[in-house]
N, C-alpha and C positions, 0 to 999 in steps of 0.2 A: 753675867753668867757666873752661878758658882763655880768656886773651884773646891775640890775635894781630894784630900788627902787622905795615904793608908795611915793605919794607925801607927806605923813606926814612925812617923813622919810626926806625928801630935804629940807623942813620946820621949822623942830621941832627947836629949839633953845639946843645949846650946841656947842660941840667942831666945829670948820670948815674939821677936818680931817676926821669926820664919814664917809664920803666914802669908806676908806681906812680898815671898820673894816669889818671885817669877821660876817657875821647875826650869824655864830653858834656862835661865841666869846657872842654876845648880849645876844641871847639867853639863853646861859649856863649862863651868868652872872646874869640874871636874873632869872635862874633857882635856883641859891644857895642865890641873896636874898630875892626871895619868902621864899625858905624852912626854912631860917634863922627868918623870921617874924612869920612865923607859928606856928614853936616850940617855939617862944617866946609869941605869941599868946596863945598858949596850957598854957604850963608853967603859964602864968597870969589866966588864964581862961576869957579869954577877946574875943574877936571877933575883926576882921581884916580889914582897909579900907584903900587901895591908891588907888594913881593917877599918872600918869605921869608929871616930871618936866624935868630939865634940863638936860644934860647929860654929864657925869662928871667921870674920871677913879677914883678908891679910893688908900690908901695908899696900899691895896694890887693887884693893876694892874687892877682888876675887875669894868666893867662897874657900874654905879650907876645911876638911872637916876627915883626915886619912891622916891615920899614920902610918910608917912604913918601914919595912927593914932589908938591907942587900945581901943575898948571901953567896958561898961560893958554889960553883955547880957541883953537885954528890956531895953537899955536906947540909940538907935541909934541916934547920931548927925544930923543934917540935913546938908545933903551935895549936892553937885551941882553934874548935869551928868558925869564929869569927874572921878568919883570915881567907884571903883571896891571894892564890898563889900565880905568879907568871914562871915557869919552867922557859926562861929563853934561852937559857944553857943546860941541855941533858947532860947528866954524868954517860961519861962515855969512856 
């Protein structure tokens, strides 16, 4: 069965062998370092914002490919379209 990719996917800048991965391997991989920033996000009482960067395995086999920044709540950075924000703390 083909597999087919969007064209950010044929584009994006990172390893040459991403063809090769499985979208659930990506997926799952970015499913544990979401969960991983969140609770670290909680833990601080901070609020959550990446973007997508390069794409890069880590020392433990899992995709990596987000960067990310904590911030305090009612004090958002100014940031460019590329960023996905989590509000877990409203300024209040």
């Amino acid at each position: 069965m083909e597999t087919r990719h969007s064209e950010w996917w044929r584009e994006a800048p990172g390893p040459t062998d991403r063809d090769g991965v499985c979208s659930s391997e990506l997926i799952g991989s970015f499913d544990i370092w979401l969960s991983r920033r969140l609770s670290e996000a909680h833990r601080r009482g901070q609020n959550l914002a990446f973007f997508d960067t390069d794409l890069f395995r880590d020392p433990d086999g899992l995709w990596n490919g987000w960067a990310h920044i904590f911030f305090d709540p009612g004090c958002p950075p100014v940031l460019g379209d590329r960023w996905t924000v989590y509000e877990i703390f409203p300024a209040g």
